[in-house]
C-alpha positions as a Markdown table, in Angstrom:
| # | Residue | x | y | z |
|---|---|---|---|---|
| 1 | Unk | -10.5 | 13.7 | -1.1 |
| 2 | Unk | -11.3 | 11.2 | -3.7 |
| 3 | Unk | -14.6 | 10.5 | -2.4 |
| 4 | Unk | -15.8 | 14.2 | -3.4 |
| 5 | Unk | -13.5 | 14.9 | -6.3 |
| 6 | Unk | -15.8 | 11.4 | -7.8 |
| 7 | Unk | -18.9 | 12.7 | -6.3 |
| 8 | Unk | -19.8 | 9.4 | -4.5 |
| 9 | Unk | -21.2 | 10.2 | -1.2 |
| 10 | Unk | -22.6 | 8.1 | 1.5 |
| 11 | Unk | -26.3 | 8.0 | 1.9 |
| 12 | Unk | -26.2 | 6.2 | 5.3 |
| 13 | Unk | -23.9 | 5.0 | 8.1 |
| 14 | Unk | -25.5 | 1.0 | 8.5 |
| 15 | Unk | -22.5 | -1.6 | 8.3 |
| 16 | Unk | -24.9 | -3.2 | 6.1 |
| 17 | Unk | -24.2 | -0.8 | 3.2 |
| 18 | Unk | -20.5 | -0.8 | 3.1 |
| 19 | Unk | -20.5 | -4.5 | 3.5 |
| 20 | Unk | -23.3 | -4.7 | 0.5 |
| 21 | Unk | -21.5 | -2.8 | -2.3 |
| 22 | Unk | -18.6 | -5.6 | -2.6 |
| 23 | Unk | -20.2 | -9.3 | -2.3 |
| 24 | Unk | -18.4 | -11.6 | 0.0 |
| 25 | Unk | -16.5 | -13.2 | -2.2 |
| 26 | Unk | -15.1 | -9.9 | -3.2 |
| 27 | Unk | -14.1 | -8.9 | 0.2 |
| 28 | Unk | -12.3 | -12.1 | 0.7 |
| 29 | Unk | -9.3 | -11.8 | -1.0 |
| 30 | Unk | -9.3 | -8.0 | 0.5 |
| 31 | Unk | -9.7 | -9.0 | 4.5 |
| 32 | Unk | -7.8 | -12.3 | 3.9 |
| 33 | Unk | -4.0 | -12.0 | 2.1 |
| 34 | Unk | -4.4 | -8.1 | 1.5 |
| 35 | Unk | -4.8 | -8.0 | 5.2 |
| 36 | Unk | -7.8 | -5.1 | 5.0 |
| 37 | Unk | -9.6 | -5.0 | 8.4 |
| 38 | Unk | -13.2 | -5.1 | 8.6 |
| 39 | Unk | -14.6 | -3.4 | 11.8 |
| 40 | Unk | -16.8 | -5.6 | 14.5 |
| 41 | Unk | -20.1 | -7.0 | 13.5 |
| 42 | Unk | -22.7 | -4.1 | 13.5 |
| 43 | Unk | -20.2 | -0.9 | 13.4 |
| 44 | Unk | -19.1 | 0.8 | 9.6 |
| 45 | Unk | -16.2 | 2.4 | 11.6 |
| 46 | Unk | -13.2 | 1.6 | 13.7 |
| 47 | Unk | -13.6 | 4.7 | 15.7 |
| 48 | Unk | -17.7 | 3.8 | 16.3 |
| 49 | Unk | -17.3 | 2.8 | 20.1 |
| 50 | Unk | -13.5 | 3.6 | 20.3 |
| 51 | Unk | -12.7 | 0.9 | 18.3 |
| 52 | Unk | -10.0 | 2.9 | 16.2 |
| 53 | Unk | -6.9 | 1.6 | 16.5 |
| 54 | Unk | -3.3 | 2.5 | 15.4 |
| 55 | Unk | -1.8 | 6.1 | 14.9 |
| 56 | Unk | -3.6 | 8.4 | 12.6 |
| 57 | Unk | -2.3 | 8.7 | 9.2 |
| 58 | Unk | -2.5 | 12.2 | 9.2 |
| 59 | Unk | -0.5 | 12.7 | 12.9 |
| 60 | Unk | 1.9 | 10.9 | 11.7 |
| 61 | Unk | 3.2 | 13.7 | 9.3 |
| 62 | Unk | 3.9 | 15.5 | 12.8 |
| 63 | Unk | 7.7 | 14.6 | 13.0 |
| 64 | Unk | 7.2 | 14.5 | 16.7 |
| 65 | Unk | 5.0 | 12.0 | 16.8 |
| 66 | Unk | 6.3 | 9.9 | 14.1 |
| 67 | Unk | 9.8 | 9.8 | 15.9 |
| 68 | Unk | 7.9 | 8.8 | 18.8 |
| 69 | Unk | 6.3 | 5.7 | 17.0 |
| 70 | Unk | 9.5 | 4.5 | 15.2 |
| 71 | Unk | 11.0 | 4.7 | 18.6 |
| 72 | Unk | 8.0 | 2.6 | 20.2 |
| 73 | Unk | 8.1 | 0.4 | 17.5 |
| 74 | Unk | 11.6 | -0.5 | 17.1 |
| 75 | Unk | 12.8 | -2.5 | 20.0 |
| 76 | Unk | 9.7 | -4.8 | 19.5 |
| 77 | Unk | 10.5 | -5.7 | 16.3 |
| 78 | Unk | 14.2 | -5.9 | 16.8 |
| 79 | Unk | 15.5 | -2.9 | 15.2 |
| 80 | Unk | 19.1 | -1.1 | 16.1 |
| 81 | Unk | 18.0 | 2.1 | 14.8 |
| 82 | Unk | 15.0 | 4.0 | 14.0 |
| 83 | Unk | 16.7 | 4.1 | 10.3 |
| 84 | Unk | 15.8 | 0.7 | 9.7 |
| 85 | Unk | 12.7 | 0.8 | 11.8 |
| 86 | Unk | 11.5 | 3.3 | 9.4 |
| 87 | Unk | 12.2 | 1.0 | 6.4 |
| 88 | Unk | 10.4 | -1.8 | 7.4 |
| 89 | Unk | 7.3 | 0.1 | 8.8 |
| 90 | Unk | 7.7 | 1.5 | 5.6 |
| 91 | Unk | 7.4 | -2.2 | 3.8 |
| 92 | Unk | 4.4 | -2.9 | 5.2 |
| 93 | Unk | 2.8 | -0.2 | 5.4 |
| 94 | Unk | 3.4 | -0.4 | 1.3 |
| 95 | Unk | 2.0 | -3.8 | 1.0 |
| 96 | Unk | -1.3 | -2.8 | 3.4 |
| 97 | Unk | -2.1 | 0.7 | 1.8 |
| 98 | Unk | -1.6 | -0.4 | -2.4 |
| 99 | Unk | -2.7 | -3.9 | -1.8 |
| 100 | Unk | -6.4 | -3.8 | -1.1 |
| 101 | Unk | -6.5 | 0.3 | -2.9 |
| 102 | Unk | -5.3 | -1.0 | -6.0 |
| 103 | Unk | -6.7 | -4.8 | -6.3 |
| 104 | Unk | -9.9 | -2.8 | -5.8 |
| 105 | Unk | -9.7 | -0.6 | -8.5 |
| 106 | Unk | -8.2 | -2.9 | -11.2 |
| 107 | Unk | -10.5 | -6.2 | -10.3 |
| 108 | Unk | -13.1 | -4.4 | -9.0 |
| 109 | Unk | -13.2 | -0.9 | -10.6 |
| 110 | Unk | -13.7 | 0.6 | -7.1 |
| 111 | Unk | -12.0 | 2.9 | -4.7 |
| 112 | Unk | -11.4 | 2.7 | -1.0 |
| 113 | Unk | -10.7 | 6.1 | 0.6 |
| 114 | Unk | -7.3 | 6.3 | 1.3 |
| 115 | Unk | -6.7 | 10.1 | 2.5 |
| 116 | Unk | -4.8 | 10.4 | 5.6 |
| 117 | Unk | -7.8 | 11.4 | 7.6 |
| 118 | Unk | -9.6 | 8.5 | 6.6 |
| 119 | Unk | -6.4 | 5.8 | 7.5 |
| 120 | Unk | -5.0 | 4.5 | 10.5 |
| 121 | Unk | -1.4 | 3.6 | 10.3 |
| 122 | Unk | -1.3 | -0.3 | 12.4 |
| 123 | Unk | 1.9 | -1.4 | 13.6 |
| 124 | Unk | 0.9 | -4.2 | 15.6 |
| 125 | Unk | 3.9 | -6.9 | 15.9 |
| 126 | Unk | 4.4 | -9.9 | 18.1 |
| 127 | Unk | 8.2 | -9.9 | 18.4 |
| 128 | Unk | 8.4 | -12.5 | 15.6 |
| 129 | Unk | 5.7 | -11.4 | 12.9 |
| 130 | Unk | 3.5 | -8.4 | 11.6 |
| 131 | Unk | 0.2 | -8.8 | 13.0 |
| 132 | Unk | -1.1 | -5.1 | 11.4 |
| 133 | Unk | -3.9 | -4.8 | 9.3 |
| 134 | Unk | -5.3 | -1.7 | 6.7 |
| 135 | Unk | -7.2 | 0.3 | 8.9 |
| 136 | Unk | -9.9 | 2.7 | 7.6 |
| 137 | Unk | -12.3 | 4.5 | 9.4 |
| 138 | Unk | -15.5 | 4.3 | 7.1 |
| 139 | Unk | -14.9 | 1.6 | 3.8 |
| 140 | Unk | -17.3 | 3.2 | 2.0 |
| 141 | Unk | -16.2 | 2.3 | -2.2 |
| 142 | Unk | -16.9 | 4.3 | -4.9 |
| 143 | Unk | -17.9 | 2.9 | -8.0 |
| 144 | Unk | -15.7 | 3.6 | -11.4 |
| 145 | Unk | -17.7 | 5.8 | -14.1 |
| 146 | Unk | -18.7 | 3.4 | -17.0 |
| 147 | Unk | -17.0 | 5.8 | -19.7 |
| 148 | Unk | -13.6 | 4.9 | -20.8 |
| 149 | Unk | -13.0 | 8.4 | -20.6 |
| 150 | Unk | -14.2 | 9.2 | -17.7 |
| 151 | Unk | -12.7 | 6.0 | -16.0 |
| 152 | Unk | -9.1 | 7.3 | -16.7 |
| 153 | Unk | -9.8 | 10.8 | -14.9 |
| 154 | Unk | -11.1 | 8.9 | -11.4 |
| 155 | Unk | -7.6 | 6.6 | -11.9 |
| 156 | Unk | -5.6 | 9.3 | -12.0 |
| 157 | Unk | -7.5 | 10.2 | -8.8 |
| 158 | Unk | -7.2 | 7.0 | -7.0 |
| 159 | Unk | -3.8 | 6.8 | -7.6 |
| 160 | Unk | -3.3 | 10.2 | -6.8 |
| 161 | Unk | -4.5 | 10.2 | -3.5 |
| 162 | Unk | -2.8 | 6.9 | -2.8 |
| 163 | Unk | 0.7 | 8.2 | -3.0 |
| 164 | Unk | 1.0 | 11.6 | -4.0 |
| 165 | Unk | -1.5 | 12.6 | -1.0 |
| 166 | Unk | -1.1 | 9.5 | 1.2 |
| 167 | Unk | 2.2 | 8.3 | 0.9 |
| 168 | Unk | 4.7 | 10.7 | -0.4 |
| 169 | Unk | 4.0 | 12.7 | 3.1 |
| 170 | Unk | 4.0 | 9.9 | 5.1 |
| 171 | Unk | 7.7 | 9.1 | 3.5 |
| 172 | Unk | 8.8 | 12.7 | 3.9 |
| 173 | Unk | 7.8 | 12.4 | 7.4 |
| 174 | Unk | 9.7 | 9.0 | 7.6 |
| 175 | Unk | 12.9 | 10.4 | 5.8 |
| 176 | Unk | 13.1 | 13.6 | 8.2 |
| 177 | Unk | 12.9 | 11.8 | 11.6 |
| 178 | Unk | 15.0 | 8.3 | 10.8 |
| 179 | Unk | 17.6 | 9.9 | 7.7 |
| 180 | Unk | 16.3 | 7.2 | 5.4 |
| 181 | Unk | 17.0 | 8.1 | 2.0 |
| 182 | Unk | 13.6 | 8.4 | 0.5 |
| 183 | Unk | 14.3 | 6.0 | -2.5 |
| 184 | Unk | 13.9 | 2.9 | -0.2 |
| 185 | Unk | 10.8 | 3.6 | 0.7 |
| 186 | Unk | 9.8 | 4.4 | -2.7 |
| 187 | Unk | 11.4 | 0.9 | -3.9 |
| 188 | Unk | 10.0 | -0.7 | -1.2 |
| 189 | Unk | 6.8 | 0.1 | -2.0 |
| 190 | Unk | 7.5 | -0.4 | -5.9 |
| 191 | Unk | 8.4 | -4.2 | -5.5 |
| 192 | Unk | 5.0 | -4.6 | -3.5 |
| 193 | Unk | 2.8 | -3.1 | -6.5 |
| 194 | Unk | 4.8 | -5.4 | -8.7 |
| 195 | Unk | 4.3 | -8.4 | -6.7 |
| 196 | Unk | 0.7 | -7.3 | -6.1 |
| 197 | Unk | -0.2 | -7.1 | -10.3 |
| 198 | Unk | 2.2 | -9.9 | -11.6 |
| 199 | Unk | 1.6 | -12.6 | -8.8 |
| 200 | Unk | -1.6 | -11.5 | -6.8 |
| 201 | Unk | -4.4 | -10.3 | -9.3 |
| 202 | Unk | -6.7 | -13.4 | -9.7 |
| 203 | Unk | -5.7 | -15.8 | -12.6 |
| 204 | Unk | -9.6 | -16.7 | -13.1 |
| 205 | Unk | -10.3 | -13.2 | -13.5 |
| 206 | Unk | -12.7 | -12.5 | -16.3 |
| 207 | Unk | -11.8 | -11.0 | -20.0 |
| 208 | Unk | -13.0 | -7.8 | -18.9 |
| 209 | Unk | -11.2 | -7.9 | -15.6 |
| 210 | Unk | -7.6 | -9.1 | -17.2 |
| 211 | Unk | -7.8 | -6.1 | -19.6 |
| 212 | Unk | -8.5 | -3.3 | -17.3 |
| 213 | Unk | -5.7 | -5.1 | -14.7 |
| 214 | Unk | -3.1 | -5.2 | -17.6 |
| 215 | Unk | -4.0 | -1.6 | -18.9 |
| 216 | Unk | -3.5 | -0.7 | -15.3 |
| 217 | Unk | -0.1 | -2.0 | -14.6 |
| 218 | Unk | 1.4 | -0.8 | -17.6 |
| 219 | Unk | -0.4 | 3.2 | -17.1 |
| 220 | Unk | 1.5 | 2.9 | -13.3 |
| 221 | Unk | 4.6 | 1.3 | -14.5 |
| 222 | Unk | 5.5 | 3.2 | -17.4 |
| 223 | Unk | 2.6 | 6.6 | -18.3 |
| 224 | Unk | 1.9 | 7.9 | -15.1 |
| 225 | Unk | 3.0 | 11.2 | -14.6 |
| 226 | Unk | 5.4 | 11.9 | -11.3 |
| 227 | Unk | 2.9 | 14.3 | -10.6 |
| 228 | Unk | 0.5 | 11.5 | -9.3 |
| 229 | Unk | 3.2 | 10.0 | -7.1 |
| 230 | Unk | 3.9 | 13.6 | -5.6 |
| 231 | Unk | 7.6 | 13.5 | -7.3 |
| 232 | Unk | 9.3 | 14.9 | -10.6 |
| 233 | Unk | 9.4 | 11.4 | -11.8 |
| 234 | Unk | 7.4 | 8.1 | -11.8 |
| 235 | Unk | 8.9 | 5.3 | -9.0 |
| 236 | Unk | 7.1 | 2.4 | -10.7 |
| 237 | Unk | 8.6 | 2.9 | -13.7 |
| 238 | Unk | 12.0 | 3.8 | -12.0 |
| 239 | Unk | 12.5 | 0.4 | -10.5 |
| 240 | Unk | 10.4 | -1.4 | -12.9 |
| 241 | Unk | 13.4 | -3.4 | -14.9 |
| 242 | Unk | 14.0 | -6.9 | -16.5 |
| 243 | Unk | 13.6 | -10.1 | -14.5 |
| 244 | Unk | 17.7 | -11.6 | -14.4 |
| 245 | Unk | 17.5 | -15.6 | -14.3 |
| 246 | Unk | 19.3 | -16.9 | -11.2 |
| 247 | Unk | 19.9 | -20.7 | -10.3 |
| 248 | Unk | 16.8 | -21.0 | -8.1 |
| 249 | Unk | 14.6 | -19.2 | -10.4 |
| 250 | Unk | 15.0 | -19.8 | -14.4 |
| 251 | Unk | 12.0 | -17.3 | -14.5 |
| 252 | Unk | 14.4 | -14.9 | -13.1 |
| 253 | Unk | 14.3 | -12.3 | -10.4 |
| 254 | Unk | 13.6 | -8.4 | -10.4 |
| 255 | Unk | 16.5 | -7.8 | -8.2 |
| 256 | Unk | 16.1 | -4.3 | -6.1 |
| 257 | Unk | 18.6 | -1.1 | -6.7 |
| 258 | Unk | 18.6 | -0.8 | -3.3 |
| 259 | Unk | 18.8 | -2.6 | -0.1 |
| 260 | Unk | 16.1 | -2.0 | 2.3 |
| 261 | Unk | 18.1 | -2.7 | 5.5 |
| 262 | Unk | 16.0 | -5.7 | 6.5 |
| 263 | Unk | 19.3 | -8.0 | 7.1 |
| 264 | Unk | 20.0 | -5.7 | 9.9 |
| 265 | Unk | 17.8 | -7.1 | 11.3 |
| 266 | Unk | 18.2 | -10.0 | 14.6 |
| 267 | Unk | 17.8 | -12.7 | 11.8 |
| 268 | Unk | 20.4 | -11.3 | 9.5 |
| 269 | Unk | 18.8 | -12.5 | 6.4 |
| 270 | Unk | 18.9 | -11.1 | 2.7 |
| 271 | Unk | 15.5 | -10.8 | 1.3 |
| 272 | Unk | 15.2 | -12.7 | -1.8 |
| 273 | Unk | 15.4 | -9.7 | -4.5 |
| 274 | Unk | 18.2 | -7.7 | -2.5 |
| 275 | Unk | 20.9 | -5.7 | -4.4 |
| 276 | Unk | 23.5 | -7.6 | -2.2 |
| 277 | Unk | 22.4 | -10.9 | -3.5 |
| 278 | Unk | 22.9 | -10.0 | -6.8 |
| 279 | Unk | 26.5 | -8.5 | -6.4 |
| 280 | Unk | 27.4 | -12.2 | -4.7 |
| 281 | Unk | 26.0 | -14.1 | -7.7 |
């Protein structure tokens, strides 16, 4: 658990802490697009007052119960199999567990707790759009050590217990119930790191900020040992390719290697970076 390998521990349980170690215009970006739930006015945690909601990370590594929440889950979002119910839950699960854990530690060089324990997996959908939020039960940060040094170690451990300890279960789990093949999950959660340092990292961020964000992005796309991922290889770096100029985008596109299954969907649409796209143009 990242929270004792750093040995940051919390000396109380008032709201008012957690809420005091980021300022509010910190948390903004975090609650706002990053979609990180805060829990009702005087509680610290979603289950204070049975206020937790969504499945348990950590149950969800049960393949009983994780075939039993892609089968929930997939008629209300309009899915023909839990194959591609298990794709898309896997999309956005992607965007709510790296968005707020890693804007956090590259803009703000702190570290939610991400262990499975700690998370509760939200698939709340109207029928039309994802209504689900980043669920943790206490969002207690810990602070980044002020030596270089030192800083890489807790990185390694913050990315470590992101997806080696976090995801990579939660994707085995995934790929045994649904017979998803594991790289689209990976993928899909690759583009959403990408799209979270190249487009969603602040542009007025400081000097200091833009160094440690860039020094970031290039340790998880290209240094990072698989070993941190829970794999034999790195997936960042796997996917992370050249941008290919297209007619609608002379900036060009990071088109995926594979397809995540989301035009199976009622609407029948190709997300803008799919493989299939590519092999049309």
């Amino acid at each position: 658990m990242i929270f004792r390998a750093a040995r940051c521990k919390a000396e109380t349980s008032r709201a008012e802490t957690f809420r005091a170690e980021l300022s509010a215009a910190q948390w903004a970006p975090l609650t706002g697009k990053l979609a990180l739930a805060l829990p009702e006015p005087g509680r610290e945690s979603w289950e204070s007052g049975n206020q937790s909601k969504g499945e348990s990370l950590s149950a969800l590594f049960d393949p009983t119960r994780c075939a039993a929440l892609l089968d929930e889950l997939g008629p209300r979002i309009g899915s023909p199999s839990r194959t591609i119910t298990a794709s898309m839950l896997g999309k956005r699960h992607s965007f709510l567990a790296t968005g707020a854990s890693l804007y956090a530690m590259s803009v703000y060089n702190r570290a939610f707790d991400l262990s499975p324990e700690n998370t509760c997996v939200d698939v709340t959908h109207d029928g039309k759009l994802w209504r689900s939020h980043l669920r943790l039960r206490t969002l207690h940060t810990c602070a980044a050590p002020d030596d270089a040094n030192a800083r890489h170690a807790w990185r390694d451990t913050v990315i470590a217990q992101l997806f080696a300890q976090h995801l990579a279960p939660l994707w085995s789990s995934f790929c045994a119930v649904s017979r998803l093949a594991p790289r689209i999950l990976w993928e899909n959660m690759a583009v959403r790191v990408y799209s979270l340092y190249e487009s969603r990292m602040p542009g007025d961020a400081t000097p200091a900020q833009r160094a440690r964000i860039d020094a970031d992005f290039a340790y998880l796309v290209s240094e990072a040992p698989g070993t941190l991922f829970g794999l034999d290889h790195n997936p960042l770096a796997r996917y992370f390719h050249s941008l290919t100029p297209t007619v609608d985008d002379e900036d060009g596109t990071r088109f995926r290697k594979t397809c995540c299954l989301y035009y199976k969907l009622p609407s029948g649409e190709l997300c803008s970076t799919c493989p299939l796209l590519r092999k049309k143009g």
